[in-house]
PDB file of N, CA, C and O in Angstrom:
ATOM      1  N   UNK A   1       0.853  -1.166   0.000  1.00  0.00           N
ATOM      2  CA  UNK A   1       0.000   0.000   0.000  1.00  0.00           C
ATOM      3  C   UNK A   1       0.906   1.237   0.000  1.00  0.00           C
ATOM      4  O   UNK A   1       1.896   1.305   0.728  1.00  0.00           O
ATOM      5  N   UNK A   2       0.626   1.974  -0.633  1.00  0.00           N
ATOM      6  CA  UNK A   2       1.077   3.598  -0.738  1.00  0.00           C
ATOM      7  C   UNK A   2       0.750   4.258   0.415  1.00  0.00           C
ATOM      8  O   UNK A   2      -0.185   3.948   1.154  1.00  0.00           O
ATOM      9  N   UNK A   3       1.765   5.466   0.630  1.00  0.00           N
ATOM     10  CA  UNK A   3       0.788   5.958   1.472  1.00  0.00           C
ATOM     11  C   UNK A   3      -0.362   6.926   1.106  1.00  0.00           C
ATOM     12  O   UNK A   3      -1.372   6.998   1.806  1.00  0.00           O
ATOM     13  N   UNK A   4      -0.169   7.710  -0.072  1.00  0.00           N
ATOM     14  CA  UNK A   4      -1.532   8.436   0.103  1.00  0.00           C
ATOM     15  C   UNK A   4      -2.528   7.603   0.098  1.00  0.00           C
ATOM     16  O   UNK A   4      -3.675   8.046   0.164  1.00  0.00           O
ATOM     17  N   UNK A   5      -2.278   6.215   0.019  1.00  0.00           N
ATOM     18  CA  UNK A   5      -3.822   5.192  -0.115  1.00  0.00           C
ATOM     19  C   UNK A   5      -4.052   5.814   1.658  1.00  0.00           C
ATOM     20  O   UNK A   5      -4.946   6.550   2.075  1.00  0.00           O
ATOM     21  N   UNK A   6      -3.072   5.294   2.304  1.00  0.00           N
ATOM     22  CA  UNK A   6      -3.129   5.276   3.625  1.00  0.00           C
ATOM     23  C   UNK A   6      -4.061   6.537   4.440  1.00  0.00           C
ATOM     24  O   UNK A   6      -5.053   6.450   5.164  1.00  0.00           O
ATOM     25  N   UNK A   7      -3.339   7.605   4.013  1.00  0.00           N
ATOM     26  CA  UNK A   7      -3.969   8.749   4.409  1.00  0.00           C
ATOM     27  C   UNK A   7      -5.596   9.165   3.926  1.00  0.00           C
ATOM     28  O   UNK A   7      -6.372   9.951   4.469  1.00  0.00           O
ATOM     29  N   UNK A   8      -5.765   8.395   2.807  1.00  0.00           N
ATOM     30  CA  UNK A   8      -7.095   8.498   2.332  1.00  0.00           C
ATOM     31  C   UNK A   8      -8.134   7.431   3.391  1.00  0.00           C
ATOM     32  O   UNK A   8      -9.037   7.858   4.111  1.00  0.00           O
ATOM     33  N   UNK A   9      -7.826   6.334   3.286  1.00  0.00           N
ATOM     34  CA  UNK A   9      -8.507   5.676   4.038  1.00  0.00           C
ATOM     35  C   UNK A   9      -8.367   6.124   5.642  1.00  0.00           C
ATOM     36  O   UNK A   9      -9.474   6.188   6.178  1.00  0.00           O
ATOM     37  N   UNK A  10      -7.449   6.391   6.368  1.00  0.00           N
ATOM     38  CA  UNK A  10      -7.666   6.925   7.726  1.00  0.00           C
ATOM     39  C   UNK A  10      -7.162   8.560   8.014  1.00  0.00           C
ATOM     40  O   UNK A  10      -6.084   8.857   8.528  1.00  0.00           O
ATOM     41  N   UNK A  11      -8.110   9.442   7.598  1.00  0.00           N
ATOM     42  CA  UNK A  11      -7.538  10.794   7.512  1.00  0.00           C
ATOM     43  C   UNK A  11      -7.636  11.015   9.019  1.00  0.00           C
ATOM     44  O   UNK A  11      -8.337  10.432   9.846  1.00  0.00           O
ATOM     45  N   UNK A  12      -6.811  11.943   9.157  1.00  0.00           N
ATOM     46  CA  UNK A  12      -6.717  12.329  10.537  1.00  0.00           C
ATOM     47  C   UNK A  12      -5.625  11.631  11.510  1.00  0.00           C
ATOM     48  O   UNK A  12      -4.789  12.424  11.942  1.00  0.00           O
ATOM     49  N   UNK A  13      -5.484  10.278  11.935  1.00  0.00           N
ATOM     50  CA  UNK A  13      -5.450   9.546  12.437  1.00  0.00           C
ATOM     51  C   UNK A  13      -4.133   9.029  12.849  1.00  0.00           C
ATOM     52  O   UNK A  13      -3.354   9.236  11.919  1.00  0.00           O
ATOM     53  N   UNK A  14      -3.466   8.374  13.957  1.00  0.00           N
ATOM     54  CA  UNK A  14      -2.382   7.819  14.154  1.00  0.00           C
ATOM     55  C   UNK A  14      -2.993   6.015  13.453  1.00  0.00           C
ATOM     56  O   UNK A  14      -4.102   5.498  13.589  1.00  0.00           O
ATOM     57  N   UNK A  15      -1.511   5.364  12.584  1.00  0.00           N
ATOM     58  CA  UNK A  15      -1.866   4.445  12.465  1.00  0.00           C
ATOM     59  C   UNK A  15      -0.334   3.686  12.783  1.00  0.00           C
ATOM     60  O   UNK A  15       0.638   4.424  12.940  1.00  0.00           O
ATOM     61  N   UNK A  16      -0.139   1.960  12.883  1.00  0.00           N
ATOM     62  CA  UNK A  16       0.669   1.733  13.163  1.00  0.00           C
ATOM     63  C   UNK A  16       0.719   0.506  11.973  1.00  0.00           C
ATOM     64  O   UNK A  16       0.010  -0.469  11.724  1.00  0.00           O
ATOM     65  N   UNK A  17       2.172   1.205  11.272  1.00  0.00           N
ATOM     66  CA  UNK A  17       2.570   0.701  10.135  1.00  0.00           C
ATOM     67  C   UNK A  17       3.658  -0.404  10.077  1.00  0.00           C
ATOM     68  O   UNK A  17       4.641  -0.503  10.812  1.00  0.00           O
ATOM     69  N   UNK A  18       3.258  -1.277   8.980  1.00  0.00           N
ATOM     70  CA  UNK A  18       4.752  -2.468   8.773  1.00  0.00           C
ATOM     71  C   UNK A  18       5.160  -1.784   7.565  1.00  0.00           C
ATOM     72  O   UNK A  18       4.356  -1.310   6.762  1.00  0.00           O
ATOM     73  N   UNK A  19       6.852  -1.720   7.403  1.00  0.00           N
ATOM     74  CA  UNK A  19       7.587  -1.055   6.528  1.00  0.00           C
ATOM     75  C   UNK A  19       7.676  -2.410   5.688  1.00  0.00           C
ATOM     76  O   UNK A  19       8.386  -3.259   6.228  1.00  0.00           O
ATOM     77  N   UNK A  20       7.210  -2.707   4.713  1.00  0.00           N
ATOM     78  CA  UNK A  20       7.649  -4.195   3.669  1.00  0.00           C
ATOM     79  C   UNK A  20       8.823  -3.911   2.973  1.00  0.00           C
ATOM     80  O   UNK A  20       9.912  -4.484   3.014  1.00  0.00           O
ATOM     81  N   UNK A  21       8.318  -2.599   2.094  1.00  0.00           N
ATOM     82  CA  UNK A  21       9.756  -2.623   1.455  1.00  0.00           C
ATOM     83  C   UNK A  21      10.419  -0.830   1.674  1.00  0.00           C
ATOM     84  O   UNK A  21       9.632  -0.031   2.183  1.00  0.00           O
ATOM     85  N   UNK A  22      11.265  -0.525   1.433  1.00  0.00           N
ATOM     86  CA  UNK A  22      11.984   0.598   1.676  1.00  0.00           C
ATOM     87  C   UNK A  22      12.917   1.301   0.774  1.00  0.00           C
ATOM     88  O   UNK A  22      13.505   0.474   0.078  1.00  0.00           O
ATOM     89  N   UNK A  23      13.259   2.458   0.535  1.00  0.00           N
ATOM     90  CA  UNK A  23      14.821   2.989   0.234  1.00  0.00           C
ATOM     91  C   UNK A  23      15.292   3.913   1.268  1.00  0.00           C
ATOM     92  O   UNK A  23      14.532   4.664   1.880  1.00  0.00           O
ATOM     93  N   UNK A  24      16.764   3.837   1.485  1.00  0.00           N
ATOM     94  CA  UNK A  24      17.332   4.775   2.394  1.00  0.00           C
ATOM     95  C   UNK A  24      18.266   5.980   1.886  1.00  0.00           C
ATOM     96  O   UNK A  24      19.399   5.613   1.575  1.00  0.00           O
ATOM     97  N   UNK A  25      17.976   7.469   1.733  1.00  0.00           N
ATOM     98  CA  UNK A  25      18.633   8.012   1.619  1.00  0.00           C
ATOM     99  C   UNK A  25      18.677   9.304   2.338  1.00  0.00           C
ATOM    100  O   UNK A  25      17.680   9.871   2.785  1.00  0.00           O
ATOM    101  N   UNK A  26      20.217   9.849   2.446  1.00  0.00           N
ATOM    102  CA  UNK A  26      20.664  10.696   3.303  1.00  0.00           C
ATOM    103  C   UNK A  26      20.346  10.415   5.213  1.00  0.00           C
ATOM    104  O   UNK A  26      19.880  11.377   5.824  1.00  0.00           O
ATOM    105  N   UNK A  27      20.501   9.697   5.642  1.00  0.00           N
ATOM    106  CA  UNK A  27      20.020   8.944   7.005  1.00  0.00           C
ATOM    107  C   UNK A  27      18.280   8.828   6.645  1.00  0.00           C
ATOM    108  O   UNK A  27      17.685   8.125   7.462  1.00  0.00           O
ATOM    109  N   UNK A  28      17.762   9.182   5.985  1.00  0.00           N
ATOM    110  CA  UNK A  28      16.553   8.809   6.071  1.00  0.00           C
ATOM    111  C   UNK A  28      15.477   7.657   5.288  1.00  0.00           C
ATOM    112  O   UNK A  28      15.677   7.565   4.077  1.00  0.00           O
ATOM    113  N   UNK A  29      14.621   6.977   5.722  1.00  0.00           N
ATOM    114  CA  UNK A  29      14.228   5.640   5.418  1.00  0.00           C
ATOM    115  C   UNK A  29      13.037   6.010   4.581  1.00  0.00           C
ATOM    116  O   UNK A  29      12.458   6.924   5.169  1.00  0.00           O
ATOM    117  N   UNK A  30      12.466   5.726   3.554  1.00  0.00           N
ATOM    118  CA  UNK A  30      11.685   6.166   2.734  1.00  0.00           C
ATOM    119  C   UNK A  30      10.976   5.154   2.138  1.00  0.00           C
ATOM    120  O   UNK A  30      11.352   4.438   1.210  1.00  0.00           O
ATOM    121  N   UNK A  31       9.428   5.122   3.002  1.00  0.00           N
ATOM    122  CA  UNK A  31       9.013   3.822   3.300  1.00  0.00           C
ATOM    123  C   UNK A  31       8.271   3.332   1.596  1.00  0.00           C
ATOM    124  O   UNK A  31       7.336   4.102   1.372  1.00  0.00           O
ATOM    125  N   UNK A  32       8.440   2.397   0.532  1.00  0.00           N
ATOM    126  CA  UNK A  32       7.380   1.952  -0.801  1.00  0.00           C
ATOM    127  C   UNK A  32       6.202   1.392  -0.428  1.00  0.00           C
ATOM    128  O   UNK A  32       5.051   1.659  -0.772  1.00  0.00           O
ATOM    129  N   UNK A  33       6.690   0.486   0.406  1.00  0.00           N
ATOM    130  CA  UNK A  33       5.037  -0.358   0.299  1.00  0.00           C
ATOM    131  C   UNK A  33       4.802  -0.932   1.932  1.00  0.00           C
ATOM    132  O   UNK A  33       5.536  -1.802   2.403  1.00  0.00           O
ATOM    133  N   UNK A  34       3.812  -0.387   2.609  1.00  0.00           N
ATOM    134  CA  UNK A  34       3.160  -0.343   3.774  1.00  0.00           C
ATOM    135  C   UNK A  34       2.025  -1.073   3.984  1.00  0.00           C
ATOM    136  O   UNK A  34       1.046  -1.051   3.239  1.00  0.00           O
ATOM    137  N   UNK A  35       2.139  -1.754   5.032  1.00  0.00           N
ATOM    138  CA  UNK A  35       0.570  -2.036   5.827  1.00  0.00           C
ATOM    139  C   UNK A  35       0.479  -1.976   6.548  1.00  0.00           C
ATOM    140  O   UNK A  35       1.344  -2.389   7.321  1.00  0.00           O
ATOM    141  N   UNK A  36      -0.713  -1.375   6.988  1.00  0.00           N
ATOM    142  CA  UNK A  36      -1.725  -0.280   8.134  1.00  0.00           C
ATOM    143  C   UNK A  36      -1.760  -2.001   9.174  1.00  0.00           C
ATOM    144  O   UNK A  36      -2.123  -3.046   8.633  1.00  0.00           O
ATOM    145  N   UNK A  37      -1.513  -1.966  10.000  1.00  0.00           N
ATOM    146  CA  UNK A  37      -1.684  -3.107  11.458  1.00  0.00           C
ATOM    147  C   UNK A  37      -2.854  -2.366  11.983  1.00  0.00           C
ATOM    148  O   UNK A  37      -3.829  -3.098  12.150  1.00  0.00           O
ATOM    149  N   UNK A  38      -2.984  -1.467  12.205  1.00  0.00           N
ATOM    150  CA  UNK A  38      -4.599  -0.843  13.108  1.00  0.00           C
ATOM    151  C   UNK A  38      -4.224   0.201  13.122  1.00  0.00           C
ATOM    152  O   UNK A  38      -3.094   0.600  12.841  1.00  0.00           O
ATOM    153  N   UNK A  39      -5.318   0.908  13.522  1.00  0.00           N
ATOM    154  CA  UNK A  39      -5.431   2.449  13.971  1.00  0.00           C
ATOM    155  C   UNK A  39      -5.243   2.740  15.596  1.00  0.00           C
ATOM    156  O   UNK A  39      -5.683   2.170  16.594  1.00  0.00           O
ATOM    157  N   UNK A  40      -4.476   3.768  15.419  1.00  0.00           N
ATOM    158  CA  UNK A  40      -4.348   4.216  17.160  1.00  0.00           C
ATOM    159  C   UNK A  40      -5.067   5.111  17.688  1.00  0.00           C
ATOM    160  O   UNK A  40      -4.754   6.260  17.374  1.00  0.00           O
ATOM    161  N   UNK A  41      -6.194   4.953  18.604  1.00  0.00           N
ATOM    162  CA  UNK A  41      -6.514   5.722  19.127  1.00  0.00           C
ATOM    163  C   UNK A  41      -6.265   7.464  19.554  1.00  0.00           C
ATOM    164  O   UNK A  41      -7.055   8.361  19.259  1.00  0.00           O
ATOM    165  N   UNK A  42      -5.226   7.604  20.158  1.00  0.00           N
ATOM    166  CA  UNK A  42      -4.122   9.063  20.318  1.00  0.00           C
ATOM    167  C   UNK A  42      -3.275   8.364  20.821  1.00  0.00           C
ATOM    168  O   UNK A  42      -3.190   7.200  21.213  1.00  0.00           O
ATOM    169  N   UNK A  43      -2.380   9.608  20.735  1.00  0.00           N
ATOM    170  CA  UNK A  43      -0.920   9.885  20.833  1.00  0.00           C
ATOM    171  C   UNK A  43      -0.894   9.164  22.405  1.00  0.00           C
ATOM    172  O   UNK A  43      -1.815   9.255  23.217  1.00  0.00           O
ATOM    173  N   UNK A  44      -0.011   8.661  22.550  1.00  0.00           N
ATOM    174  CA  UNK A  44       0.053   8.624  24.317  1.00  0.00           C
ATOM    175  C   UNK A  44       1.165   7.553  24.737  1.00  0.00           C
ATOM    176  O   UNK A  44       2.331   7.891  24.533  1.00  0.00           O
ATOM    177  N   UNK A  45       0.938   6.359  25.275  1.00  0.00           N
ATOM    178  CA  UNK A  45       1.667   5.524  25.963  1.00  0.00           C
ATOM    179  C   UNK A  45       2.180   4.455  24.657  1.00  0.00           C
ATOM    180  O   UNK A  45       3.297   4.056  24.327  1.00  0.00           O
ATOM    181  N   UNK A  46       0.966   4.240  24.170  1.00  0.00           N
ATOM    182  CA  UNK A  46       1.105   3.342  22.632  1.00  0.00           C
ATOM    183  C   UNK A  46       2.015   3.606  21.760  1.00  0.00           C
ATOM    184  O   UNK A  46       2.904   2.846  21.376  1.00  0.00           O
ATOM    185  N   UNK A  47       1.784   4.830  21.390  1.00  0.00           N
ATOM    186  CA  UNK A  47       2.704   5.024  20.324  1.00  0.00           C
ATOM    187  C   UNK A  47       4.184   5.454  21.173  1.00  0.00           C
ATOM    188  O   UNK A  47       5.231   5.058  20.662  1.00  0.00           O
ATOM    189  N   UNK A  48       4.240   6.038  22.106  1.00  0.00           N
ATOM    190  CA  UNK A  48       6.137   5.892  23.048  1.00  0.00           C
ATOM    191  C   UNK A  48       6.279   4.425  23.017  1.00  0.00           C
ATOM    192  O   UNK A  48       7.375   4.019  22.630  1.00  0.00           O
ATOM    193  N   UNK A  49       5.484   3.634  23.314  1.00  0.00           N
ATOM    194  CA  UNK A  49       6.111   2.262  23.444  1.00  0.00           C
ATOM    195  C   UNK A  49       6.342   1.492  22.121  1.00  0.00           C
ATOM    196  O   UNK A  49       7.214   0.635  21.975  1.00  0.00           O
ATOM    197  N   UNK A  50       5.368   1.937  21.070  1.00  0.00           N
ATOM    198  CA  UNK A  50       6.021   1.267  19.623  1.00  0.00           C
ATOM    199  C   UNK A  50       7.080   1.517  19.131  1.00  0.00           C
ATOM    200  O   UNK A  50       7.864   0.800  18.509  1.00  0.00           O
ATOM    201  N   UNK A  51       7.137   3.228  19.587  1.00  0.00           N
ATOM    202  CA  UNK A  51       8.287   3.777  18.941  1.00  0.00           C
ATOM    203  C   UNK A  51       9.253   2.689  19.677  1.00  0.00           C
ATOM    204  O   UNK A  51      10.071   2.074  18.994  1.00  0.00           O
ATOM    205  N   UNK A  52       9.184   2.542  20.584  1.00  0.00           N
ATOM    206  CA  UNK A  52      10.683   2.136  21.342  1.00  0.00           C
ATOM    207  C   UNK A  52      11.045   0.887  21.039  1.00  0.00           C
ATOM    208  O   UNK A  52      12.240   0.598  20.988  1.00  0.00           O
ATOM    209  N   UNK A  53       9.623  -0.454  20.683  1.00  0.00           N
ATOM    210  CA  UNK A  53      10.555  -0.899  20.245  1.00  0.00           C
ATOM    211  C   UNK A  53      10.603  -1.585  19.058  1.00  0.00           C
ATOM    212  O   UNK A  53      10.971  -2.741  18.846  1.00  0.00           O
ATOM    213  N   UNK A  54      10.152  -0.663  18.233  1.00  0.00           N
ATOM    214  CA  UNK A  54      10.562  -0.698  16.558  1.00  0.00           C
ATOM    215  C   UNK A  54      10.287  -2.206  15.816  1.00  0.00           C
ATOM    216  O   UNK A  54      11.005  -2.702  14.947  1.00  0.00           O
ATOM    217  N   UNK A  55       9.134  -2.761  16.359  1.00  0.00           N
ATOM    218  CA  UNK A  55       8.588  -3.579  15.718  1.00  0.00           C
ATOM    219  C   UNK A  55       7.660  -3.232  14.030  1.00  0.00           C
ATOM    220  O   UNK A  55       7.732  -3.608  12.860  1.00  0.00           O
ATOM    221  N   UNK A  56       6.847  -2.309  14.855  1.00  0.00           N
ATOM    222  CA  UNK A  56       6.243  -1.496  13.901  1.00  0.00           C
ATOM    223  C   UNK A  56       6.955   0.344  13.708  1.00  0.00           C
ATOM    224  O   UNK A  56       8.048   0.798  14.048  1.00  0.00           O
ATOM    225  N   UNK A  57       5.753   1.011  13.021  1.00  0.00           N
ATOM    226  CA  UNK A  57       5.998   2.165  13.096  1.00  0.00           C
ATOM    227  C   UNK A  57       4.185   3.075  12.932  1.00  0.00           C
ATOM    228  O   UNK A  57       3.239   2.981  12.150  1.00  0.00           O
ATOM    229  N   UNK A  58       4.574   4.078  14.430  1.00  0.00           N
ATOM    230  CA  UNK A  58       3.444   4.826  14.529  1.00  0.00           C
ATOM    231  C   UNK A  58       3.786   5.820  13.788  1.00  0.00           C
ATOM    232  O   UNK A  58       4.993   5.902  13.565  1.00  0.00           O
ATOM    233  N   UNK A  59       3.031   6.705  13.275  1.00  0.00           N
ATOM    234  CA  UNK A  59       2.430   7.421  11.779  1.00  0.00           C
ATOM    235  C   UNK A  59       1.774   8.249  12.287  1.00  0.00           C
ATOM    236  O   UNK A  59       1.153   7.825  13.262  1.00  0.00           O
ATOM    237  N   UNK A  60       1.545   9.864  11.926  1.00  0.00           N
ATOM    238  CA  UNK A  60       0.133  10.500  11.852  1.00  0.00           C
ATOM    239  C   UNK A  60      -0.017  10.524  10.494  1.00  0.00           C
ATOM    240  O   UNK A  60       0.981  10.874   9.864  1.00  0.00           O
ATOM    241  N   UNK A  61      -1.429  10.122   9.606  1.00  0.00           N
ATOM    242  CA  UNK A  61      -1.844  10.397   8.555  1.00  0.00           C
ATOM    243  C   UNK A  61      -1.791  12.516   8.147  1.00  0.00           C
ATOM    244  O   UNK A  61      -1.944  13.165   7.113  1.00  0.00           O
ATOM    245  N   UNK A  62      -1.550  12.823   9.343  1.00  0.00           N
ATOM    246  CA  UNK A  62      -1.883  14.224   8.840  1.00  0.00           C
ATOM    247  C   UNK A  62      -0.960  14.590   7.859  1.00  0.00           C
ATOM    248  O   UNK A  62      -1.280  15.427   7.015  1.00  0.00           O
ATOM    249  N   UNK A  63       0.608  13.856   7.861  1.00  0.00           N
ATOM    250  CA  UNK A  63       1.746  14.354   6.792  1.00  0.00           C
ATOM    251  C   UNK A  63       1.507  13.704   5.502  1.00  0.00           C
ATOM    252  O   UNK A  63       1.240  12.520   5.296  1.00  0.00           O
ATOM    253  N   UNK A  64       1.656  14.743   4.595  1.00  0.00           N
ATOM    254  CA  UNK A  64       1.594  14.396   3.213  1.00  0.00           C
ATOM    255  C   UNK A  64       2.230  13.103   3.055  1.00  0.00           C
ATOM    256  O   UNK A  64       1.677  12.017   2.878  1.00  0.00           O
ATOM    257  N   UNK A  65       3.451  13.360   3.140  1.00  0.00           N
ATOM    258  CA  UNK A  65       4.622  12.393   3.013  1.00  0.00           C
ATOM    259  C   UNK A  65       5.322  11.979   3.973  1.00  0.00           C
ATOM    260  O   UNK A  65       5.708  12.770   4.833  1.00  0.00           O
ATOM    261  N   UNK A  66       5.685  10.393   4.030  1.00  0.00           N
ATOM    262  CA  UNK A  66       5.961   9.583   4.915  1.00  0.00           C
ATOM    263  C   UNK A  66       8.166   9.490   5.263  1.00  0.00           C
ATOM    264  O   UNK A  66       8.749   9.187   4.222  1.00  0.00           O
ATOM    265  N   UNK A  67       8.597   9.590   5.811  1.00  0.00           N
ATOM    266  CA  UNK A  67      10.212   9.763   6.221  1.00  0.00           C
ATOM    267  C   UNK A  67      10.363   9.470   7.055  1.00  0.00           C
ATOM    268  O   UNK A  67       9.515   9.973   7.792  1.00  0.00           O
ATOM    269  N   UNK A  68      11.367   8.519   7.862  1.00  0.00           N
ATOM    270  CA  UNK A  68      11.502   7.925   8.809  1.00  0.00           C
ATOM    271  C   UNK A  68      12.959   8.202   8.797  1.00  0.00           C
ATOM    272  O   UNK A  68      13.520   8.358   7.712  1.00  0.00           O
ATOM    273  N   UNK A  69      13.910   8.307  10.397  1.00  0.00           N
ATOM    274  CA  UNK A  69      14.846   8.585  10.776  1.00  0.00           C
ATOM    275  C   UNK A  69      15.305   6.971  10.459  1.00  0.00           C
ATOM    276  O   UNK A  69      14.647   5.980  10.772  1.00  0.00           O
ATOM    277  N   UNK A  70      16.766   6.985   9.669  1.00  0.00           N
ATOM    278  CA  UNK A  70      17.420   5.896  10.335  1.00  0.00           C
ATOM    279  C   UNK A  70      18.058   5.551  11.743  1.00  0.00           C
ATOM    280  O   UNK A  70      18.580   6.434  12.424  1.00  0.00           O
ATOM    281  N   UNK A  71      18.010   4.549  12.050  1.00  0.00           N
ATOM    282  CA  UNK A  71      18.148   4.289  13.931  1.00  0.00           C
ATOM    283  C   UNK A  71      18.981   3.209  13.590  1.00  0.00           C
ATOM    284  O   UNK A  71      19.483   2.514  14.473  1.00  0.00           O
TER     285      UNK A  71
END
């Protein structure tokens, strides 16, 4: 999935994404093809704890475009 599919189907919204495939440039990860695992409720304990441990990746649909820090 793309992401503007993404953002179309859950506008607004935190969602928590699997990165399938990727390119990396300049330290940054530049996600091709995504799938949405669920929607997150808000910002809060959920998404600090996904972030941390990088199974998935929490998202706000509000950004046009999707960029991820390399770690």
């Amino acid at each position: 999935m793309q992401w503007e599919e993404v953002r179309r189907l859950y506008p607004n919204q935190w969602v928590l994404l699997d990165v399938i495939s990727k390119v990396e440039r300049e330290g940054k990860v530049i996600p091709l093809d995504i799938r949405v695992i669920n929607s997150i409720p808000n910002e809060g304990f959920l998404v600090k704890k996904t972030r941390e441990l990088g199974l998935y990746v929490p998202y706000h649909t509000k950004h046009k475009s999707i960029q991820l820090s390399n770690k």
